[in-house]
C-alpha positions as MATLAB code, in Angstrom:
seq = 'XXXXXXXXXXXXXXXXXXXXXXXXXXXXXXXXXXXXXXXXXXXXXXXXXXXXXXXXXXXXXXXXXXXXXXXXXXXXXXXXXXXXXXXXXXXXXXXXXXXXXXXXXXXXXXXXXXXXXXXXXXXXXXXXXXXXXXXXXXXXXXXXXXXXXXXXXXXXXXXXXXXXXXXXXXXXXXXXXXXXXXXXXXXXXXXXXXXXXXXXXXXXXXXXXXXXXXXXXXXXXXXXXXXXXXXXXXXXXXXXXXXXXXXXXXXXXXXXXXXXXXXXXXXXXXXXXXXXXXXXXXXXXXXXXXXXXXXXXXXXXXXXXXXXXXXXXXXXXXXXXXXXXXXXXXXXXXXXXXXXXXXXXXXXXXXXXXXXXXXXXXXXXXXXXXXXXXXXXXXXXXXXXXXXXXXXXXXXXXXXXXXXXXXXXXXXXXXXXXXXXXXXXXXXXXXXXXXX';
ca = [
      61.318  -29.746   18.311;
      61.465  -32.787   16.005;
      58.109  -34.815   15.343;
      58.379  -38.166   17.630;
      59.151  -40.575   15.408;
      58.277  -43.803   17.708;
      54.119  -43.390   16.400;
      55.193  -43.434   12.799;
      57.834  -46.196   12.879;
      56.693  -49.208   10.671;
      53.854  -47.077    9.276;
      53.133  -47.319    5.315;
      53.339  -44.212    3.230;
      52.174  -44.988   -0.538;
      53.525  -41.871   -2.516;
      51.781  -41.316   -5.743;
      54.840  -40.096   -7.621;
      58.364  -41.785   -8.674;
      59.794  -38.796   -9.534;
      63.330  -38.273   -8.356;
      62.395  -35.085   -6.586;
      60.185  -37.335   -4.610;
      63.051  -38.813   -3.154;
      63.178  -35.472   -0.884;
      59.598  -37.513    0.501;
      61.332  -40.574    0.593;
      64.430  -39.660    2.330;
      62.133  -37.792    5.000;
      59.710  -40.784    6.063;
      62.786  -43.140    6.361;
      64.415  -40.504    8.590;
      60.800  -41.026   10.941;
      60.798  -44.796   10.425;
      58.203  -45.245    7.981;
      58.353  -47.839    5.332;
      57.451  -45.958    2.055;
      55.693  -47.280   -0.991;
      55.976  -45.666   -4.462;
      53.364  -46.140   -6.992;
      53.464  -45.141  -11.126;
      52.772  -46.070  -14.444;
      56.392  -45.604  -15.348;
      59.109  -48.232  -14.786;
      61.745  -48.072  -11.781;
      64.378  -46.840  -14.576;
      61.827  -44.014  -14.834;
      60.880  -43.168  -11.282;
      63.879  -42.579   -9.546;
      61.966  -42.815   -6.250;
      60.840  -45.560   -6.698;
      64.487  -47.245   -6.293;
      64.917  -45.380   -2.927;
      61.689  -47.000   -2.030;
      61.251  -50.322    0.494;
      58.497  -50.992   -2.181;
      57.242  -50.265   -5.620;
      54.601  -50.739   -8.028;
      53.474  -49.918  -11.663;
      50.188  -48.661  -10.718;
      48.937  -45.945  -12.332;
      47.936  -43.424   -9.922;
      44.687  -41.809  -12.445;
      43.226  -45.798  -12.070;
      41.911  -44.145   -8.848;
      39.935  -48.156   -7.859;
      43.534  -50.053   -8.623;
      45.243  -47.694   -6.285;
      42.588  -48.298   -3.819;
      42.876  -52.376   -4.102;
      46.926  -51.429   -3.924;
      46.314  -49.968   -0.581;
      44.072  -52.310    1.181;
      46.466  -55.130   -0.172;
      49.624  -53.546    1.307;
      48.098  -52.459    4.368;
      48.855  -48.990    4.121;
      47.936  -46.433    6.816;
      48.418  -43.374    3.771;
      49.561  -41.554    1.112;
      50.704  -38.406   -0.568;
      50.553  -36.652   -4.236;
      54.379  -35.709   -4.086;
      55.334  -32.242   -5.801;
      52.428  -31.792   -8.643;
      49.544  -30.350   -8.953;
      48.308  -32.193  -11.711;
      47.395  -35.543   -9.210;
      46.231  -33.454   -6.296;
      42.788  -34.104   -7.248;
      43.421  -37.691   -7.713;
      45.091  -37.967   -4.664;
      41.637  -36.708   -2.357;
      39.509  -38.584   -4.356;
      42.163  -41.842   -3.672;
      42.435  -41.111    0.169;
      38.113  -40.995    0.196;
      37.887  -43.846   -1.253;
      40.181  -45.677    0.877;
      39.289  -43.774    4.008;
      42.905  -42.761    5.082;
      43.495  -38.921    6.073;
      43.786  -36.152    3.655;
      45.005  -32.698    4.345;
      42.560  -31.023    1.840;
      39.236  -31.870    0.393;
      38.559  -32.436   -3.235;
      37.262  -28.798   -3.713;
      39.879  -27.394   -1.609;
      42.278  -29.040   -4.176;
      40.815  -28.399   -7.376;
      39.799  -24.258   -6.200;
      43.926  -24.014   -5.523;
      45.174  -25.680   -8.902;
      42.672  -23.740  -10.703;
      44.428  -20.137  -11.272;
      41.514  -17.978  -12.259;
      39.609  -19.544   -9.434;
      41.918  -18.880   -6.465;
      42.628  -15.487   -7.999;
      39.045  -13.912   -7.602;
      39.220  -15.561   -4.068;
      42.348  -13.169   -3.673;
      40.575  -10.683   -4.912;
      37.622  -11.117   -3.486;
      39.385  -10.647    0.178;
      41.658   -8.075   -0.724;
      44.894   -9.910   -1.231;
      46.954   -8.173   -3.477;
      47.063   -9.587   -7.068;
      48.024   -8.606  -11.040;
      45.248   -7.645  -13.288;
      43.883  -10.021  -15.530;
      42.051  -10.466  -18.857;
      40.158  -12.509  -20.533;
      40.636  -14.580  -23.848;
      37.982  -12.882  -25.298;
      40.075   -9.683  -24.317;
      42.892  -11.167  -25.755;
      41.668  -12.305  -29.308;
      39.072   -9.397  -30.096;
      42.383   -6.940  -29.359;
      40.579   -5.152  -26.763;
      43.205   -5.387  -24.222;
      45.029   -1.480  -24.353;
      48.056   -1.011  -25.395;
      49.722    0.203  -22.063;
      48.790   -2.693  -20.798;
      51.649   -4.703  -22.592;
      54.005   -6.419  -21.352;
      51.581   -9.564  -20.832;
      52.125  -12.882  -19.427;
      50.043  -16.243  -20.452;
      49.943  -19.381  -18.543;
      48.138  -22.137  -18.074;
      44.888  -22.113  -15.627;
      46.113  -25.034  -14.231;
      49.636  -25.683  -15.088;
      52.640  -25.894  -12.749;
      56.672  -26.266  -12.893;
      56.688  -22.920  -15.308;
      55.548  -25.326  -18.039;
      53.311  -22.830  -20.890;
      54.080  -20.001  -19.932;
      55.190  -16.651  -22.641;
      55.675  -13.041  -21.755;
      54.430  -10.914  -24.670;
      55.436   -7.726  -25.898;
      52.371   -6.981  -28.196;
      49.018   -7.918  -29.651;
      51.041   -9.352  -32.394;
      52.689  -11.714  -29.836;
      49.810  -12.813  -28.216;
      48.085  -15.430  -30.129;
      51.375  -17.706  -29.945;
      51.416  -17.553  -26.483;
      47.692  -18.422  -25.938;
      48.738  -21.475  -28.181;
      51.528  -22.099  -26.498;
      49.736  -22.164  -22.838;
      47.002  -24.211  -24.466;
      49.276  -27.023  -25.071;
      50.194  -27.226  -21.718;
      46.582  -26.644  -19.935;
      44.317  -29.816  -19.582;
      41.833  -27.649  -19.178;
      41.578  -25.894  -21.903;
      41.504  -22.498  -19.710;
      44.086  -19.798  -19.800;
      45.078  -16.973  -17.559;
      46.660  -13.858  -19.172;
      48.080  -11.120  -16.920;
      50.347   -8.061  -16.605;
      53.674   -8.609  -16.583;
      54.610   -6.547  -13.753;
      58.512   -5.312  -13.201;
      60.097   -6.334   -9.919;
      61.818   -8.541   -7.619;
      59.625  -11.760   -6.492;
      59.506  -13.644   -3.119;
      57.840  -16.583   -1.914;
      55.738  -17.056    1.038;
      55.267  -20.238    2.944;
      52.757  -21.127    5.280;
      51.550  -24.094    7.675;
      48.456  -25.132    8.859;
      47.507  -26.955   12.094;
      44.039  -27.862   13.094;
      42.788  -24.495   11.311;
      45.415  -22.405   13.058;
      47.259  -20.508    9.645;
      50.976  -19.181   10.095;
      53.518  -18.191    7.837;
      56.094  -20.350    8.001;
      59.108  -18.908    6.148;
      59.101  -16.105    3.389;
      62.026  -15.699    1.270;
      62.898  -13.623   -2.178;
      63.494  -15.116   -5.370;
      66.212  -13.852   -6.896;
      65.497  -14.047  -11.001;
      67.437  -14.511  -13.572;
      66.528  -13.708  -17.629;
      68.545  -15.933  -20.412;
      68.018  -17.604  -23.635;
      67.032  -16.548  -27.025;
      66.624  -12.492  -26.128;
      66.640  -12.930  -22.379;
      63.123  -14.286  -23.256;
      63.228  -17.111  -20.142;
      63.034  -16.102  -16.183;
      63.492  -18.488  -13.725;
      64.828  -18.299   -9.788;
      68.710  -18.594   -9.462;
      68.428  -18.400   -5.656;
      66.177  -17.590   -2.485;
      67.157  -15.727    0.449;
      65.492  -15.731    4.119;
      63.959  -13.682    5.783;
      62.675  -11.271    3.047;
      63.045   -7.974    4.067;
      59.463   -7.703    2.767;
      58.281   -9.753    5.461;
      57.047   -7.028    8.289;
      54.952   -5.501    5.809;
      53.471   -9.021    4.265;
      52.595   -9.512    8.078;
      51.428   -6.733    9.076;
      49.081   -5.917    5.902;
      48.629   -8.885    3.671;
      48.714  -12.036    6.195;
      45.687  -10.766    8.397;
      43.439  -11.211    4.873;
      44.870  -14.475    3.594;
      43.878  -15.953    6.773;
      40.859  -14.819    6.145;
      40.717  -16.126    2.756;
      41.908  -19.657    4.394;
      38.968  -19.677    7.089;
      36.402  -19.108    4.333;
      38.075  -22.065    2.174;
      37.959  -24.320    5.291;
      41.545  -25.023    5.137;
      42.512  -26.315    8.496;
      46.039  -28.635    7.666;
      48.459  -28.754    5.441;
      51.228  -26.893    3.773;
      50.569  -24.253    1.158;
      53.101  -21.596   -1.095;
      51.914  -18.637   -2.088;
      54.221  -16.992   -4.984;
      54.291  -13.316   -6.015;
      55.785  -10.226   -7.348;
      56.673   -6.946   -5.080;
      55.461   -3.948   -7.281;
      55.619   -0.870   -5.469;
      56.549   -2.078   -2.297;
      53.602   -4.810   -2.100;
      53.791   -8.358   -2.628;
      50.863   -9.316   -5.378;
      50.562  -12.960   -5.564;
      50.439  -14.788   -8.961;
      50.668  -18.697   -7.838;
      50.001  -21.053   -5.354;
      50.604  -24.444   -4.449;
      48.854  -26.387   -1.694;
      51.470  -29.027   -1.409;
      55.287  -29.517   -0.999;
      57.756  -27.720   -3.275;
      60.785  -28.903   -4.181;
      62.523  -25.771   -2.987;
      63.398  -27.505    0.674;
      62.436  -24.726    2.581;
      61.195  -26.829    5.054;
      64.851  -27.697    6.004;
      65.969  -24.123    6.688;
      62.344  -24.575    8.854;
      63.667  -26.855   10.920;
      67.453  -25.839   11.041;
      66.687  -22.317   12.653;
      62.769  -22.639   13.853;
      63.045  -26.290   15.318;
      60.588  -27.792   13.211;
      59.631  -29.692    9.539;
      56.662  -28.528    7.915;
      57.287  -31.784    5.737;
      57.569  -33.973    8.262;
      54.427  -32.829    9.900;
      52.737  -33.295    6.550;
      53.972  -37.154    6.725;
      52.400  -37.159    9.941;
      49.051  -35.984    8.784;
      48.883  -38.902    6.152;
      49.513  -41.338    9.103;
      47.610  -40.208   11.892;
      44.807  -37.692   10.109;
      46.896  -34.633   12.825;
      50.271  -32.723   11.902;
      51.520  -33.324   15.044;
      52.833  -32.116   18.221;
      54.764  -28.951   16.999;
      53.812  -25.881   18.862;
      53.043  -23.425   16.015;
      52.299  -20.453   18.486;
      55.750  -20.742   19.809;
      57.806  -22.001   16.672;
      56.688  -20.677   13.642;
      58.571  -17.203   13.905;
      59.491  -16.507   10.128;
      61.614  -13.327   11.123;
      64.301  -16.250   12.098;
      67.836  -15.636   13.477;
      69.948  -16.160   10.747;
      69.856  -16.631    7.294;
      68.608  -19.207    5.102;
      69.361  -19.743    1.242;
      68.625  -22.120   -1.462;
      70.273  -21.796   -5.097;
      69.021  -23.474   -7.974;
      71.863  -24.403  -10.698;
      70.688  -23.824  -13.969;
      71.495  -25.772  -16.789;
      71.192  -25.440  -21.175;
      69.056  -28.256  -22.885;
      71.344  -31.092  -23.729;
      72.386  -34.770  -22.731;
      73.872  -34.798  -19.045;
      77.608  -36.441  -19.055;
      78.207  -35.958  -15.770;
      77.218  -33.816  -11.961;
      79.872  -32.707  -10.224;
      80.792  -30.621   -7.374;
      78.132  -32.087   -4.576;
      80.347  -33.650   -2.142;
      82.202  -30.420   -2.150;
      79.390  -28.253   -1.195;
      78.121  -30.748    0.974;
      81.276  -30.334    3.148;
      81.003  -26.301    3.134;
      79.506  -24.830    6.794;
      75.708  -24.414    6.849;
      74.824  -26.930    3.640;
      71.858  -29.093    4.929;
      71.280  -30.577    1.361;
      72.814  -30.716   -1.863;
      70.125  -32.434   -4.320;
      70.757  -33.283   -8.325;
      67.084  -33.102  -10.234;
      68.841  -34.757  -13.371;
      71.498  -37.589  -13.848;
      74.509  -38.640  -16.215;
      72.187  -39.362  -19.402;
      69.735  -37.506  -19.055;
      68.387  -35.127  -21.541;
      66.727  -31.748  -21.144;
      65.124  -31.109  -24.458;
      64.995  -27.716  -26.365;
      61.539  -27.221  -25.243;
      62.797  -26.678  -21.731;
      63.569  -23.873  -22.126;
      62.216  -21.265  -19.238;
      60.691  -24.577  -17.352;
      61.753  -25.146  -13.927;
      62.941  -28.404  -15.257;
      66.161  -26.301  -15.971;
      67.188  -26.602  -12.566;
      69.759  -29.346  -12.357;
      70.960  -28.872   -8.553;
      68.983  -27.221   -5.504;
      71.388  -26.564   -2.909;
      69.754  -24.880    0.919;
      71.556  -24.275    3.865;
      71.753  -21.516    6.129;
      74.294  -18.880    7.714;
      74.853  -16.607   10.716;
      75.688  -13.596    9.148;
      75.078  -11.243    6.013;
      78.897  -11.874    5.083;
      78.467  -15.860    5.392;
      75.446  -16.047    3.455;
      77.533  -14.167    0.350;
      79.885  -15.991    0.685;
      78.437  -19.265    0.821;
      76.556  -18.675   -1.989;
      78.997  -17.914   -4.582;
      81.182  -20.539   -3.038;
      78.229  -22.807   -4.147;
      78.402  -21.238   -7.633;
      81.518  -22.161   -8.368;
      81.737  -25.619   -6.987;
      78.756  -27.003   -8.840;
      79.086  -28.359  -12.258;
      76.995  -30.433  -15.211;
      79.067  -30.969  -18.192;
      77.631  -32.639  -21.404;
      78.911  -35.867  -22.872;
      82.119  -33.973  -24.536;
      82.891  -32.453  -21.457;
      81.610  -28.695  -21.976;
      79.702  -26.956  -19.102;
      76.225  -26.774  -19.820;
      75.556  -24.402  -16.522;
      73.731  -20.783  -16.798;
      75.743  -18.567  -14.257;
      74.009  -15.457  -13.308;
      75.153  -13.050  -10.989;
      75.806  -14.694   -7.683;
      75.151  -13.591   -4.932;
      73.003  -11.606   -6.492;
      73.586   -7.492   -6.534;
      70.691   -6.573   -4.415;
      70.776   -9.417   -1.624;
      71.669   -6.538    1.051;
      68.077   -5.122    0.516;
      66.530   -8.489    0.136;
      67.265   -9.892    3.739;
      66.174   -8.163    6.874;
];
């Protein structure tokens, strides 16, 4: 069941983020009617979205009072953060002050961006997590031996930006300084690096009513400098992990959600399976650029995006029936593969009208243009990912297929023609055991 679109048509959307992933936001409130405004500091060369926009502006969206004046002046009925965490904050403390709707409150926001935080929540409900330490831990050399390999992020970073697995004690004070450089907080969170496939879970919120949406596994990929860098070459739907996420891990995490006062919304939960359980590591209550929300729609019949447009317009998410639609143990299949790509200056993207044309492609998306440049420093940052491709398929056989079919066909070649794409296995090996 599609949203009705009729309420929303004509309806202003201010999004708080030029990006060009945030033309994914752009492309989906045109598709309801809505006229969408994108607001910045950066210039329209530099925000993407902001060209795909009906209007733009070079507001900066941390001058919380000019946004405000921005949106009584332009009459708009609401807005949205787009796909980081980093203006979430911003963005409640905007929508207060304006008095349009907002899916989450201010300490909603800042207890999920805040990665020790939301962790002892987990563990304070008895949702599976990794052990942690402390800094202190960390630089008096107190943290045991066995306990190696480590990994060091940010408290509050996002897009895999800070982050360093480390082998030893020795290791470890480069990666706190690492993480440090990306953390605005100042505040680090060092964990176990536990062996493992990962998955990602995916849920919606209406009126207080919490259901996973979709969960699907993340197939990694190591590379670089001493396979040093992980990052997701692919998803695949629905995890074969999912009967036993519902059955002994959901029941807490709504739970968890009642106690936060989380009522609507969209929200990703990311995590490792060690052992057989799913231990979550990261969360996200927002979008993600990952689309999942089409394969959503394509084989549960509806848009957890859309609905989120709908909650900045109207303060509700809408009309879908969550009781009867959100079924994550689909028919079907659904996939997304992320092409990576080697730091460099982009010459060219090819190979998207191609896959567009395949059977069961519902989007073909490049994150980076002819020109561009992904530094050396991108390295192991989801900024790697040139393409996302999602679709779906009706069979086991399909799905393989379609995948490496998508492998081949996409290309990013630097300004002398060489391809500057990371090809991993694909499918991968283990996508049998993966799917149910």
């Amino acid at each position: 069941m599609d949203l009705d679109a009729r309420p929303l048509a004509g309806r202003k959307l201010l999004l708080l983020d030029g990006s060009r992933k945030s033309i994914e936001i752009v492309d989906e409130a045109h598709r309801l009617g809505v006229h969408v405004i994108v607001t910045d500091y950066n210039t329209p060369e530099q925000s993407p979205a902001k060209l795909a926009a009906d209007q733009h502006f070079q507001v900066s969206t941390s001058d919380v009072d000019a946004v405000v004046e921005l949106i009584r002046r332009e009459g708009v009925d609401g807005v949205l953060a787009g796909f980081s965490d980093r203006w979430l904050a911003t963005y409640a403390e905007i929508c207060a002050a304006a008095q349009v709707p907002c899916y989450a409150t201010v300490d909603q926001i800042r207890l999920f961006t805040d990665k020790k935080r939301y962790k002892a929540m987990l563990e304070q409900f008895g949702v599976p997590t990794i052990t942690g330490y402390s800094v202190e831990d960390a630089t008096s050399g107190t943290i045991p031996k066995e306990a190696f390999p480590l990994i060091v992020k940010p408290a509050d970073g996002s897009g895999s930006r800070g982050i360093s697995v480390v082998a030893s004690q020795s290791e470890l004070q480069s990666g706190l300084d690492v993480a440090l450089d990306y953390s605005w907080t100042q505040d680090l969170v060092i964990e176990r690096f536990l062996p493992g496939p990962e998955a990602t879970v995916y849920w919606v919120f209406q009126d207080g009513d919490c259901r996973v949406s979709l969960m699907w596994h993340r197939h990694m990929h190591d590379f670089g400098p001493q396979d040093r860098y992980r990052l997701p070459v692919a998803y695949s739907s629905p995890s074969s992990l999912l009967p036993t996420y519902l059955a002994d891990v959901a029941p807490s995490v709504q739970a968890m959600m009642r106690s936060a006062g989380v009522r609507n919304g969209i929200m990703f939960m990311q995590g490792l399976i060690h052992e057989g359980v799913f231990h979550t590591y990261d969360i996200g209550y927002r979008v993600t650029p990952t689309q999942e929300y089409r394969v959503v729609e394509e084989l549960c019949g509806y848009n957890p995006l859309s609905m989120l447009i709908h909650f900045a317009l109207t303060g509700t998410m809408g009309e879908p029936d969550l009781a009867a639609l959100a079924e994550p143990r689909h028919h079907g299949y659904g996939f997304n593969i992320s092409t990576l790509i080697r730091p460099g200056t982009v010459g060219s993207v090819m190979g998207l009208d191609d896959v567009a044309a395949l059977p069961g492609i519902l989007s073909t998306v490049a994150a980076i243009d002819a020109g561009e440049t992904l530094p050396e420093e991108g390295w192991g940052q989801l900024r790697q990912v040139a393409v996302r491709t999602v679709g779906v398929a009706d069979s086991l056989d399909s799905l393989r297929q379609t995948m490496r079919r998508v492998d081949e066909l996409i290309d990013v070649r630097d300004a002398d023609g060489a391809s500057m794409v990371i090809h991993p296995d694909m499918p991968p090996r283990d996508l049998d055991a993966c799917v149910l």
